[in-house]
N, C-alpha and C positions, 0 to 999 in steps of 0.2 A: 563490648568488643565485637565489631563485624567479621563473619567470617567469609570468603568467597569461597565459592566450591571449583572443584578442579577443574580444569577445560572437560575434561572426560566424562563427568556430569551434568555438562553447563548444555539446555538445549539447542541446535543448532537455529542460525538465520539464514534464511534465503532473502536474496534483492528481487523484486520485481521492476523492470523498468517500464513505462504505460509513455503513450502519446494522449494527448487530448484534441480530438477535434468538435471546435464553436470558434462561431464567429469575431468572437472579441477573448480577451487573454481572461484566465480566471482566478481568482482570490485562492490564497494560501488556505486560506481559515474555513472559506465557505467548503475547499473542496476537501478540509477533513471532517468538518460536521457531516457533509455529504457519505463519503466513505464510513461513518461512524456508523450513522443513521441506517446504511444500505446492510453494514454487518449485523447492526443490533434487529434491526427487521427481519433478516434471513435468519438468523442461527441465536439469537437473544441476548442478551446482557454480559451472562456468565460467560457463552464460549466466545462473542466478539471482543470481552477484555482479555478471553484466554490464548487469541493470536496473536499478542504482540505486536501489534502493528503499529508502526512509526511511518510518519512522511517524512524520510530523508530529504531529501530535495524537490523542489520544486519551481517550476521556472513562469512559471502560465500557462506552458503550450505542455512541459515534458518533467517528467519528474521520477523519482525512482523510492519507491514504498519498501520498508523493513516488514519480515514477520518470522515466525518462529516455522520450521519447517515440515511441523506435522501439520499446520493449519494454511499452508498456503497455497492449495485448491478452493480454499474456504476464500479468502486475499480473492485471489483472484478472482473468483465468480462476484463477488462481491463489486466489485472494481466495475466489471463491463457490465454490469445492471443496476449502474447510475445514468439516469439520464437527463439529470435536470442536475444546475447547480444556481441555486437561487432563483431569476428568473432567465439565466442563460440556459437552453437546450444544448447536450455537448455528446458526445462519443466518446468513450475510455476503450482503444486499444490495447492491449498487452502487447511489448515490444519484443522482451524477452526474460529472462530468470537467471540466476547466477547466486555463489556460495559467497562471492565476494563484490563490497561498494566499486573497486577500480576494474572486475570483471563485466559489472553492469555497468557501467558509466562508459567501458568500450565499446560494449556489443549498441548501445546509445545511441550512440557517435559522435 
C-alpha cells in the first residue's frame, strides 16, 4: 500500500524558465545530459539527484526546468555554467522563477 504524505510535508517546487542562445536549435536529450553533467560536477551525485530537477519543457530555443526549492540556487547556477552542448557552443540565460508551471510559462511569454 502506497502512502502520499500531505501537501504540508510534501517539499515545495520552484519553475525556472531559461532562454538558450546558439546558433542552431538544440536537442532535448543532449541538453539534459548537459544540465546533469553541470550539476553532478558542481555539487556531486548525491546532492545533484537531491534537487529534483526535471526538464519540463523544452522547445530548442526556450524551456522551463522543475526543482525542489531549497536547491534552486544550486538549478540555477548550474544552468548558466553550461556552455557547450555537444558540439554546439550556447548561452543559458535565466528568464525568471516562479511557484507555479502557468506562472512561469507567463512571465515566458
Amino acid at each position: 500500500m502506497e502512502m502520499n504524505l500531505p501537501p504540508s510535508m510534501r517539499s515545495r517546487k520552484r519553475y525556472i524558465a531559461f532562454r538558450i542562445i546558439a546558433e542552431n536549435s538544440i536537442d532535448k536529450r543532449a541538453l539534459w545530459d548537459a544540465m546533469m553533467e553541470s550539476l553532478t560536477s558542481l555539487f556531486g551525485e548525491v546532492e545533484a539527484l537531491g534537487t529534483g530537477m526535471k526538464l519540463e519543457e523544452f522547445d530548442g530555443r526556450v524551456g522551463i526546468v522543475s526543482c525542489k526549492l531549497e536547491s534552486m540556487q544550486k538549478v540555477m547556477i548550474a544552468l548558466t555554467l553550461i556552455e557547450s552542448v555537444g558540439n554546439e557552443k550556447l548561452g543559458i540565460i535565466t528568464v525568471a522563477t516562479s511557484g507555479t508551471l502557468k506562472g512561469c510559462r507567463k512571465k515566458l511569454g
